[in-house]
NUDREN-773704 format. One record per residue (C-alpha): residue number from 0; residue in three letters; x, y, z. Coordinates in Angstrom, 1 decimal, padded with zeros to 4 digits, m for minus. Layout:
# residues N
<tiro NUM bakol ALA X X Y Y Z Z>
...
END
This chain:
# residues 69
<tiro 0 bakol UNK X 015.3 Y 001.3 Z 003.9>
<tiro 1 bakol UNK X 013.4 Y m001.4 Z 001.5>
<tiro 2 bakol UNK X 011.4 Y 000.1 Z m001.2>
<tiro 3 bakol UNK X 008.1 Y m001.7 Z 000.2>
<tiro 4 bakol UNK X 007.9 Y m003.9 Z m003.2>
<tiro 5 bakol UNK X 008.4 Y m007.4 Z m000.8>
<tiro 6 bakol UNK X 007.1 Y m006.2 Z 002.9>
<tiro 7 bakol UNK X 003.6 Y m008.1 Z 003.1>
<tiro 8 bakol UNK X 002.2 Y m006.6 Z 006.4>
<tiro 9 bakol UNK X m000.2 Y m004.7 Z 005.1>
<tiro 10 bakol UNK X m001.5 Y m006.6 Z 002.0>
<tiro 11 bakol UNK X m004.7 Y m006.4 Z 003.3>
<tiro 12 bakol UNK X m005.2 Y m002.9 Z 003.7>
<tiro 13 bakol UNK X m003.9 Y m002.3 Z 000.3>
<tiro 14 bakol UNK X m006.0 Y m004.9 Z m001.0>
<tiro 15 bakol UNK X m008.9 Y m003.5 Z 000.9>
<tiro 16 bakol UNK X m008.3 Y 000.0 Z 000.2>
<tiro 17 bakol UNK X m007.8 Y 001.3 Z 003.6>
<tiro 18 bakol UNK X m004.8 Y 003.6 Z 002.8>
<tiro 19 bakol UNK X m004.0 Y 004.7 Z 005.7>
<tiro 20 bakol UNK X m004.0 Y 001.8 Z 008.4>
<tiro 21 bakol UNK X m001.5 Y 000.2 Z 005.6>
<tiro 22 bakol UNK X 000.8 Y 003.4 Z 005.9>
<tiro 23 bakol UNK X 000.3 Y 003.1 Z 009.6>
<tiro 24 bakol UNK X 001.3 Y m000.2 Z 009.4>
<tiro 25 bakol UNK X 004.3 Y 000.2 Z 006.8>
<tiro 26 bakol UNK X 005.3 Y 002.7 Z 009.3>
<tiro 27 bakol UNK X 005.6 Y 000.8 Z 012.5>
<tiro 28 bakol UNK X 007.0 Y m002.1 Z 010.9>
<tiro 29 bakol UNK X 009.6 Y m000.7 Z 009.1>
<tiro 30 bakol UNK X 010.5 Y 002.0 Z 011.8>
<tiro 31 bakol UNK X 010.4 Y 004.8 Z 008.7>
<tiro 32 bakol UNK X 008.4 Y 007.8 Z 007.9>
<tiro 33 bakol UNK X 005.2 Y 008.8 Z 007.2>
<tiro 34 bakol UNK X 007.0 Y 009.7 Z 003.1>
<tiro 35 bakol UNK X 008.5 Y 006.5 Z 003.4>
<tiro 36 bakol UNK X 006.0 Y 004.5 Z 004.1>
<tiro 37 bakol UNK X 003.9 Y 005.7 Z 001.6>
<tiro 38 bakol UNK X 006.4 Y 004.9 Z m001.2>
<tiro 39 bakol UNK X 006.7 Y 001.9 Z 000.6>
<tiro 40 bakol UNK X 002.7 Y 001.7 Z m000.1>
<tiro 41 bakol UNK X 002.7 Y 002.7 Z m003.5>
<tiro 42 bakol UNK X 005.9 Y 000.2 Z m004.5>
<tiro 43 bakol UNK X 003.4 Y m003.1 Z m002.6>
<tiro 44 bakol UNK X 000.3 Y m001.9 Z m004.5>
<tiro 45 bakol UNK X 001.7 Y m001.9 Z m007.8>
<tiro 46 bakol UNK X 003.0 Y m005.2 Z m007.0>
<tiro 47 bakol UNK X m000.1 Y m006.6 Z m005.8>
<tiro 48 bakol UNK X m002.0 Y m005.3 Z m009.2>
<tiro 49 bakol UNK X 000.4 Y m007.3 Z m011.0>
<tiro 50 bakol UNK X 000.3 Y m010.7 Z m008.8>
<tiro 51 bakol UNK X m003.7 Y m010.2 Z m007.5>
<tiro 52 bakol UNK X m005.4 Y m007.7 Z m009.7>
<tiro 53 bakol UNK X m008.4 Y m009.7 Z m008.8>
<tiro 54 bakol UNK X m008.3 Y m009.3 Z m005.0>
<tiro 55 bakol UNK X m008.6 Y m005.7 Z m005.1>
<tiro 56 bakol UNK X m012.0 Y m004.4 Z m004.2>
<tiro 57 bakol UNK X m012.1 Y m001.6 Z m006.9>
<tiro 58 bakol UNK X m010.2 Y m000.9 Z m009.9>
<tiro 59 bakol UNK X m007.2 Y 001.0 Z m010.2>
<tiro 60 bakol UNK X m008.9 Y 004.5 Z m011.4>
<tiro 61 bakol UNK X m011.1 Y 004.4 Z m008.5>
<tiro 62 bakol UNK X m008.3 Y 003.5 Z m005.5>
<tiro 63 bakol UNK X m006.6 Y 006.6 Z m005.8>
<tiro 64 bakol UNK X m009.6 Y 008.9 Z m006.0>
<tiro 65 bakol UNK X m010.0 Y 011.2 Z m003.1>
<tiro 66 bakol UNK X m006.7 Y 010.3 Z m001.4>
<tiro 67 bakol UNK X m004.3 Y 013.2 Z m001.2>
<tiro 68 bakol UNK X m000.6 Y 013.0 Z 000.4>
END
């Protein structure tokens, strides 16, 4: 399985901070599970914080808060 860092399909949730849907749609795309699909997540965001840290609608502090695996 890829590590997420260069799948795209969800850039928009991620950017958008819908967490889920882009796990949802990690998921489906890449035929993984739910675990891997949320590494697959977390490896996409902390590309797109590098490449568009100003396309994210909140900072990184506040994306995290309130989500638990």
């Amino acid at each position: 399985m890829t590590d997420g860092s260069a799948v795209d399909v969800a850039d928009d949730q991620i950017l958008n901070r819908k967490i889920v849907l882009g796990i949802i749609a990690l998921r489906e795309h890449l035929g993984c599970s739910v675990h891997d699909a949320l590494r697959a997540y977390g490896a996409r965001y902390e590309v797109l914080r590098e490449e568009r840290p100003d396309d994210f609608v909140c900072g990184r502090a506040e994306y995290w808060a309130g989500f638990h695996s």
